[in-house]
C-alpha positions in Angstrom: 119.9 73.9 109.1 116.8 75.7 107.9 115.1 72.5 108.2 116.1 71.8 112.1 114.4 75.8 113.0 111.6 75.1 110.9 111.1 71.7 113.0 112.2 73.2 116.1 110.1 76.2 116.3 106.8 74.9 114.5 106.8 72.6 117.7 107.6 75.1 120.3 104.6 77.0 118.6 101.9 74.4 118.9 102.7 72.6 122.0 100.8 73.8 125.4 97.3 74.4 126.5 95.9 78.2 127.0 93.1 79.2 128.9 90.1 79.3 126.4 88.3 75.9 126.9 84.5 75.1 126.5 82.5 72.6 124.8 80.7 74.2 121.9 78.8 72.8 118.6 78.1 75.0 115.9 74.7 74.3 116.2 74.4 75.8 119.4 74.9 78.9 117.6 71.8 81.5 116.5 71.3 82.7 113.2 72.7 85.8 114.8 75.6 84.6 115.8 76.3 82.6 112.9 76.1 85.4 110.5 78.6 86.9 113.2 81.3 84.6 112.5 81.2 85.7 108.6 81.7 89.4 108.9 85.0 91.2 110.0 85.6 95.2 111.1 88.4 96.7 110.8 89.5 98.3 113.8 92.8 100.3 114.9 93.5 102.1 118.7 91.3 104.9 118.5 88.2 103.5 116.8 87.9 100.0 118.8 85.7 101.3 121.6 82.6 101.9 118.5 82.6 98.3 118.0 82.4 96.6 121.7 78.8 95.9 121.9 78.6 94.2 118.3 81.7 91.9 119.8 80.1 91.7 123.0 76.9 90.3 121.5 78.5 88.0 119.1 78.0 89.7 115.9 81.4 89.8 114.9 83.5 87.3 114.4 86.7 89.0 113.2 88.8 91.7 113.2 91.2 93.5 111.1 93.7 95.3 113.0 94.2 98.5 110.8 97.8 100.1 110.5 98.8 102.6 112.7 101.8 104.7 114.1 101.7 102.6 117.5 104.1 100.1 119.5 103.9 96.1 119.8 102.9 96.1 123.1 100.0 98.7 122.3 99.2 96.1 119.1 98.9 93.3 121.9 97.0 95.6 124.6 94.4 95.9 121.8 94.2 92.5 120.7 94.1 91.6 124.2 91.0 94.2 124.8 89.3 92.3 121.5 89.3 89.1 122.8 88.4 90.0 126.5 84.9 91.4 124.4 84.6 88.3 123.0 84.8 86.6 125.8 81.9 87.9 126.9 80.0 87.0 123.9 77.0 84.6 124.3 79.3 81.6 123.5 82.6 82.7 124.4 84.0 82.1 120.8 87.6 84.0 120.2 87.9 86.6 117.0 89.4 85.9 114.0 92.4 88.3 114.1 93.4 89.5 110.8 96.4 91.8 109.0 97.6 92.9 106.0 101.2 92.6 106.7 102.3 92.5 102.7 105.6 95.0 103.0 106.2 97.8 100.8 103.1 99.8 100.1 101.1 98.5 102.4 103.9 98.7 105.2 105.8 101.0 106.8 108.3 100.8 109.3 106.5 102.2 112.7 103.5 100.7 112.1 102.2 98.0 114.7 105.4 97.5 116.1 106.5 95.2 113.6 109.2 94.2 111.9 110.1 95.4 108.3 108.8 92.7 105.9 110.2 93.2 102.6 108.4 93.8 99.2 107.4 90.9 97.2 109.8 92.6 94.6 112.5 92.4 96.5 112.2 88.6 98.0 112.0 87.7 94.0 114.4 89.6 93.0 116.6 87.8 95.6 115.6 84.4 93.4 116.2 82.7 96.9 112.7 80.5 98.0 114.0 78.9 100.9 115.3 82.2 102.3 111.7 83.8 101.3 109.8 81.4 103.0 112.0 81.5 106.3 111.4 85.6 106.0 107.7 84.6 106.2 107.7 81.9 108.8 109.9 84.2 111.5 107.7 86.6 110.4 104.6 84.8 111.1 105.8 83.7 114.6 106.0 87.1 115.6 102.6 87.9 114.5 101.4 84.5 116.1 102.8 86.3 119.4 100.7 89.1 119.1 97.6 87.7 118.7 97.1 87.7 115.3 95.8 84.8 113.0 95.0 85.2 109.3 97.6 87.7 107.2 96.2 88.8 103.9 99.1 87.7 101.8 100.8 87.3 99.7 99.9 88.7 96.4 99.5 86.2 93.3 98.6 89.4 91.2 101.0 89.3 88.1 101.9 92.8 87.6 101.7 92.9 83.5 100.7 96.4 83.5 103.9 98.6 84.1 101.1 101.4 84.7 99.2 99.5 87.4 98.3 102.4 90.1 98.1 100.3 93.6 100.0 96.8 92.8 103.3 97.7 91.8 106.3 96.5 94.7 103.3 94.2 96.1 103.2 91.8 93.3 106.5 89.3 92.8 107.0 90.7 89.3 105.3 90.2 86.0 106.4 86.4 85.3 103.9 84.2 86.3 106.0 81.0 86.9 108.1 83.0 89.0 105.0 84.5 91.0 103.7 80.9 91.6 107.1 79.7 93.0 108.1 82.5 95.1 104.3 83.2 96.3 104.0 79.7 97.7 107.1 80.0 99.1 105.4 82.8 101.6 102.2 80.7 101.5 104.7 78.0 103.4 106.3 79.7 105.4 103.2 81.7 107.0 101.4 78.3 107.3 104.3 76.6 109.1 104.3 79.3 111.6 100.5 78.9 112.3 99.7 81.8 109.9 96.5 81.9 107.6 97.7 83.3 104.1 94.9 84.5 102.2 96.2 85.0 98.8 94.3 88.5 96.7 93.2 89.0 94.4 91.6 86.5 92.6 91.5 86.2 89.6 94.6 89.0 89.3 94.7 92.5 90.0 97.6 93.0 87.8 96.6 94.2 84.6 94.8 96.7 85.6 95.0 100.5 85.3 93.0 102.1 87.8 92.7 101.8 91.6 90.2 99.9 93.2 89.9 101.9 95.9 88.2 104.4 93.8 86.9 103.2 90.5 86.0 100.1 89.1 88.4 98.5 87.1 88.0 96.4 84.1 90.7 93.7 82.8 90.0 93.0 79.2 92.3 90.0 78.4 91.1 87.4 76.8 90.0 83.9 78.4 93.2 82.3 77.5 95.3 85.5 78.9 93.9 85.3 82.0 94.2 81.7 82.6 98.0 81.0 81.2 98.8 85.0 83.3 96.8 85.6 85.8 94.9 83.0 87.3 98.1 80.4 87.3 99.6 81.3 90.5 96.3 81.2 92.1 95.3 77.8 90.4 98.9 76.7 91.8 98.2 77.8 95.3 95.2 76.0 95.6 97.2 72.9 94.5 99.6 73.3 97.5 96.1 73.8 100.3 95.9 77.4 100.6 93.8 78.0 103.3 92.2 81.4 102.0 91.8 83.1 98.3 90.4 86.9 98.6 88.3 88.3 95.7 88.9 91.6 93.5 86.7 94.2 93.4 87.2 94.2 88.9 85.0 93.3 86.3 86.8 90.6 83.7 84.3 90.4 80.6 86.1 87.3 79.4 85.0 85.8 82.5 81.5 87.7 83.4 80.9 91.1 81.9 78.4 92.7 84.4 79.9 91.8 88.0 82.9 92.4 89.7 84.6 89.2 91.2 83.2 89.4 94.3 79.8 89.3 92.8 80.3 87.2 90.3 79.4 83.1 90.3 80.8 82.1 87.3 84.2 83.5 88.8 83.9 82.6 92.6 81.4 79.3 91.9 82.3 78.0 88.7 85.9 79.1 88.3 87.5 79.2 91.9 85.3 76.3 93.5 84.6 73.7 90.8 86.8 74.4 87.9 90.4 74.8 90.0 88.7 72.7 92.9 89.0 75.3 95.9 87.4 74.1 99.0 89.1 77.3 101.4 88.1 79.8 102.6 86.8 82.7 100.6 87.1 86.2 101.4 86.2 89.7 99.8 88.5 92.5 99.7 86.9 95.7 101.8 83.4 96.4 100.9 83.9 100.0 101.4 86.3 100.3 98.4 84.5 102.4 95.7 84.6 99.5 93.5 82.0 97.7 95.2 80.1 100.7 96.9 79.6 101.8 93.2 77.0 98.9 92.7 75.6 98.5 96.6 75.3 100.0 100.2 78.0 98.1 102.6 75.7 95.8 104.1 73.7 94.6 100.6 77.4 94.5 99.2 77.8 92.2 102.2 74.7 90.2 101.4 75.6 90.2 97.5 78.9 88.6 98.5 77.4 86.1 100.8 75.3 84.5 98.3 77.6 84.2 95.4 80.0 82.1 98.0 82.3 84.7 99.6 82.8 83.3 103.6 84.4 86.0 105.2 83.0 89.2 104.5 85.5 92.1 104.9 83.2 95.2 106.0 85.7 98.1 105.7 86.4 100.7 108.4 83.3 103.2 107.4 80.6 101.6 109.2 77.5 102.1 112.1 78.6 98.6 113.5 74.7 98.3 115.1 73.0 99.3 111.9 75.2 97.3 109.6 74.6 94.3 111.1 70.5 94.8 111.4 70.6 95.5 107.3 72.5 92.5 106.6 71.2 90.3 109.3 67.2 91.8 108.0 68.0 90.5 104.5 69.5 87.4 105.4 67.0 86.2 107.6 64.3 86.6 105.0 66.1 83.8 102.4 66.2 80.5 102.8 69.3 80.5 100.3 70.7 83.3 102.1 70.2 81.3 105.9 71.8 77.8 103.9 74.8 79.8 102.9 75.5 81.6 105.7 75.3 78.0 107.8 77.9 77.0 105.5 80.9 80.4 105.4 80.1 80.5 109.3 80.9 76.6 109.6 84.1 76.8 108.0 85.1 79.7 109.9 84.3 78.2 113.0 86.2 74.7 111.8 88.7 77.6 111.4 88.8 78.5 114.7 88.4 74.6 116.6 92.0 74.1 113.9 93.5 77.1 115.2 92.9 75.9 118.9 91.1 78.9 119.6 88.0 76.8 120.8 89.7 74.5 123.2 93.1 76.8 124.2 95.8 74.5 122.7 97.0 77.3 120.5 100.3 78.4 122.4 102.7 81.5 122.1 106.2 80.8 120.2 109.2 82.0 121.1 110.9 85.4 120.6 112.8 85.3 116.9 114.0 89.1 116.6 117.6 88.1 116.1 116.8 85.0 113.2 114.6 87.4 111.7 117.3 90.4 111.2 119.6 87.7 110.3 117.5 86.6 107.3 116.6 90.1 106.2 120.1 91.4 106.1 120.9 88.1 103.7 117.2 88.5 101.8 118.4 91.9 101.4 121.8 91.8 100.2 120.9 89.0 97.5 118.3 91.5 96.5 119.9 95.0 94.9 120.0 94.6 91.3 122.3 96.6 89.3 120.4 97.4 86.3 123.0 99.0 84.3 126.1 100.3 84.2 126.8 102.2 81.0 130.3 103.7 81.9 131.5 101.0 84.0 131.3 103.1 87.5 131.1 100.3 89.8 133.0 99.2 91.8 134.1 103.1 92.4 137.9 103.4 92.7 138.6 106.6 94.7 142.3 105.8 93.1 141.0 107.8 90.0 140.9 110.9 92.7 144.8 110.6 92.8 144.7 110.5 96.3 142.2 113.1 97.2 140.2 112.6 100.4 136.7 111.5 98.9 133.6 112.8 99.2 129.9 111.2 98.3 126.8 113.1 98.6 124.0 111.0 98.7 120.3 112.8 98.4 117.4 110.5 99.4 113.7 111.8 98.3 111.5 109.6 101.1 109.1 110.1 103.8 110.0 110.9 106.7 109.0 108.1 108.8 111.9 106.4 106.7 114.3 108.5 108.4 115.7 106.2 110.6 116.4 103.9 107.9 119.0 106.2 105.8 121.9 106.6 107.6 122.7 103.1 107.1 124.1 103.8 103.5 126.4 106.2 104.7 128.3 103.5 107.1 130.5 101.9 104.6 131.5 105.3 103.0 132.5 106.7 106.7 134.1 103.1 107.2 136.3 103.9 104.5 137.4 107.4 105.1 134.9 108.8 103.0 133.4 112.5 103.8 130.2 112.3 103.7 127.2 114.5 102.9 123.7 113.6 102.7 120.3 115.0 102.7 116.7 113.7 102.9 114.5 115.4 100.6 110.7 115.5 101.0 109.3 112.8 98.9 107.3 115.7 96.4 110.5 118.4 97.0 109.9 121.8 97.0 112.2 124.6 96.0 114.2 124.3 99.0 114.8 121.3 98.8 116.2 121.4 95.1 118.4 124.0 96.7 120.0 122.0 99.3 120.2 118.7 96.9 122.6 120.8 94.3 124.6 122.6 97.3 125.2 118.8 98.5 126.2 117.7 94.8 128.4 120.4 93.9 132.2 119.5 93.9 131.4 116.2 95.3 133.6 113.5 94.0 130.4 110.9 94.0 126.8 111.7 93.7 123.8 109.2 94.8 120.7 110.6 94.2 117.5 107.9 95.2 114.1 108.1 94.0 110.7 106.8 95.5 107.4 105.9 93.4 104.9 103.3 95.1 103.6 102.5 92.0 102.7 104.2 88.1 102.3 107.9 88.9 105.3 109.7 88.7 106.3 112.5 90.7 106.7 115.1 88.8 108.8 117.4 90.9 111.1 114.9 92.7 111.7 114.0 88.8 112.8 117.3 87.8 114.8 117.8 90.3 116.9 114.4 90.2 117.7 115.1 86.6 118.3 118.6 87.4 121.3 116.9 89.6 122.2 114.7 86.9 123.5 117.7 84.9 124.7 119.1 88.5 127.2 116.5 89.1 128.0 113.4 85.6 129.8 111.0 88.1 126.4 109.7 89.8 124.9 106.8 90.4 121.1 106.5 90.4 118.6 103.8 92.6 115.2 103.4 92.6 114.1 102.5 95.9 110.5 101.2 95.6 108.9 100.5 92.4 111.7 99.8 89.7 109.5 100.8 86.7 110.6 104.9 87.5 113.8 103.7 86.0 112.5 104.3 82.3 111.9 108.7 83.9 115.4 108.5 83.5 117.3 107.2 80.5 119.9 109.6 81.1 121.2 108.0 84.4 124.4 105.7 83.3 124.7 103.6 86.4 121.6 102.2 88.4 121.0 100.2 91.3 117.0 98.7 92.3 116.2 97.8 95.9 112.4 97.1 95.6 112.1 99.1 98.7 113.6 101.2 101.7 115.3 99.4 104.5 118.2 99.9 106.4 120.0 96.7 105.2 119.0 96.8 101.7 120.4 100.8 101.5 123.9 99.2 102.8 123.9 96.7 100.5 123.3 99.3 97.7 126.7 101.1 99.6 128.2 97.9 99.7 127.9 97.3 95.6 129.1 100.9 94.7 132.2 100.6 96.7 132.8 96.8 96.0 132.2 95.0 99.2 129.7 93.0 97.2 128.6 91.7 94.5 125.1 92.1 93.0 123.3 89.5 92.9 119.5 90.9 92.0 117.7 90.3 89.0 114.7 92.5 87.5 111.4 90.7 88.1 109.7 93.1 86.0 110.6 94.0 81.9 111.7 97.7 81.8 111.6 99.8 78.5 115.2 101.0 79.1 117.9 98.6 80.6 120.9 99.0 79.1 
């Protein structure tokens, strides 16, 4: 059956002609425009407007649509507004659009106007391929509908490090066979909806113990490490025609001691192109992370990253679009090497393009899948939630041991409030049963008000669920003290960790624990579901934790 959609809708969503059309060869492209097609801004609602001439002149050729708390249709308006600039470029050609819609940390549920997508975490711990790569394909059709071209995902980084600060939920887990099979899965289903996956972050951000963003990390496993680990899935990837690999901004001695990836050519030349064979394209992560601003201004990071063999050249969000471009397009000009390369990144992205049908309108819009796709998260979701132990055999609970007492549950959530709307769902199947039930939604780093309310809502109540939330290795420190605060309030509880799993070993006191790799409305009824014993779990940890049992 999953077979027939995927047949069905990847025809609906190639077949008809738009309106772009116009015979163009990329030599009938200047320098200019050339190096143009290489370099993408990132962009959201409020800062488009800055970068209109530089689209308008044909200096960019993409665009990364930055997350923010807006609607679908004003996602679409602005994509729209993009491409109506471009249109007025000397050659007409369409942007690249571009998004990193990855789920968990790097999602949340009001942004864009789309859809939740859930963590890597969670699709692995669902162990279910098919159903991951149908996730991603009804996924990608709705992105295709918008506008939007290349997604930066998903993540082949295999989280070893259980103290990683900014991979965490984004990575499948920390078994590299199982990364491989369930990121290609997502790889799939992306392409088959007319998606560009680029896979990050080559050659793995998961061992890592700082963040990119700010410092410079370096990974020192050996040779052998990285390639058996980390570089695997990638290697794999490129073995089933990924269309795009992204660099890290990290420094792996065993491969070249003085450059990050995205400056290095034994890692992007000699490893990526000729050693695993990768003829795709190439793209750096943000060039205004601190990781490469450390070593270069923005726009000779952008020229550094050229010539080792990067394509598409991510600019970041904190940039004077005119001056930017006259740097890099000043030292560019002045190489001969540096002309030859760019010819060739702003080739592929135009062959890009003329595949895409952006050049000759035959791309066409798919149709709606809101319905399929709730369908498939609801089952993703539900295969998902892993009970991770159960020490005093608490599930299913049997109100019978209340000796007929009218039950009660209070069930404490510490979350951010634009999660809000996703809560009460965990309450249904409590009130569905008779249960009374009490709940509050702490703030994510409570204060002392908050630990007030939690322990008036767990006193005398016949169940207690308290949730925790950590996006990655750093603990919170007061939401911690005040969960095992309630522990002592009220022994009859059951603990879940609702994003990164590895805050389960912050409490070895909790008995019985449930994991949902994240925080959506079906995966929180699920987690009802398995307490009261409408279902079964069915999850399994993708990660090792230090206490399971």
């Amino acid at each position: 059956m999953i077979k027939k959609l995927f047949t069905l809708l990847f025809c609906l969503s190639f077949g008809g002609v738009g309106t772009w059309s116009q015979e163009l060869r990329f030599e009938d492209l200047s320098l200019e425009e050339k190096l143009g097609q290489t370099l993408t801004v990132f962009v959201d609602v409020d800062s488009a407007e800055i970068f209109r001439p530089v689209i308008e002149s044909g200096k960019v050729g993409g665009v990364l649509i930055q997350w923010g708390n807006y609607s679908l249709a004003q996602t679409k308006q602005l994509i729209d507004k993009l491409q109506s600039w471009a249109a007025k470029s000397p050659h007409k050609i369409p942007l690249l659009i571009s998004i990193d819609y990855e789920g968990g940390t790097v999602y949340t549920p009001i942004t864009l106007g789309f859809d939740y997508l859930p963590t890597n975490m969670m699709l692995s711990a669902s162990g279910d391929e098919e159903g991951a790569a149908t996730i991603a394909y009804l996924a990608g059709l709705e992105l295709k509908r918008t506008g939007v071209h290349i997604n930066f995902s998903p993540v082949l980084d295999v989280n070893s490090n259980p103290h990683n600060p900014i991979i965490g939920v984004r990575s499948f887990g920390s078994d590299p066979a199982n990364v491989t099979k369930m990121g290609i899965s997502l790889m799939n289903g992306f392409k088959a909806a007319g998606i560009v996956s680029v896979v990050k972050h080559f050659p793995g951000h998961g061992d890592t113990s700082v963040d990119s963003h700010y410092q410079v990390p370096i990974v020192k496993a050996s040779y052998q490490d990285l390639e058996k680990t980390h570089i695997a899935p990638f290697a794999q990837a490129v073995k089933h025609g990924v269309q795009g690999v992204m660099t890290s901004h990290i420094i792996y001695p065993a491969l070249d001691n003085k450059n990050i990836a995205t400056f290095s050519k034994p890692i992007v030349q000699d490893l990526l192109k000729e050693q695993l064979g990768y003829k795709g394209l190439v793209v750096t992560d943000s060039l205004d992370m601190k990781a490469a601003t450390q070593f270069c201004t923005i726009a000779n990071c952008a020229v550094r990253a050229l010539n080792t063999g990067s394509d598409m050249i991510l600019l970041g969000r904190y940039i004077k679009p005119q001056t930017t471009f006259a740097n890099i397009y000043k030292n560019i000009s002045a190489n001969a090497k540096s002309i030859a390369r760019v010819n060739e990144a702003a080739e592929k992205i135009f062959n890009l393009k003329k595949e895409l049908g952006l050049l000759d309108g035959s791309s066409a819009m798919p149709p709606p899948i809101d319905k399929a796709y709730r369908e498939e998260l609801e089952k993703m979701s539900n295969r998902a939630v892993t009970l991770v132990r159960d020490r005093v055999k608490l599930l299913p609970f049997n109100p019978e041991v209340l000796r007929g007492k009218k039950p009660t549950v209070c069930a404490i959530f510490f979350s951010p409030s634009r999660f809000a709307d996703q809560l009460p769902n965990f309450t249904k199947p409590f009130m569905e049963k008779g249960w009374d039930v009490r709940g509050y939604n702490a703030a994510l780093t409570p204060k002392a008000v908050d630990a007030k309310r939690a322990k008036e809502c767990a006193e005398g109540a016949d169940l207690l669920v308290v949730t925790s939330l950590q996006w990655a290795d750093k603990t919170n420190i007061n939401q911690k003290n005040t969960i095992q605060a309630l522990f002592k309030e009220n022994p009859r509880n059951v603990f879940i960790s609702t994003m990164s799993p590895y805050d389960i070993a912050n409490y070895p006191a909790a008995n019985t624990v449930l994991a949902t790799y994240g925080l959506n409305r079906y995966v929180l009824q699920a987690a009802a579901d398995i307490i009261l014993g409408n279902l079964q779990p069915q999850g399994k940890l993708p990660v090792s934790l230090p206490v399971t049992q």
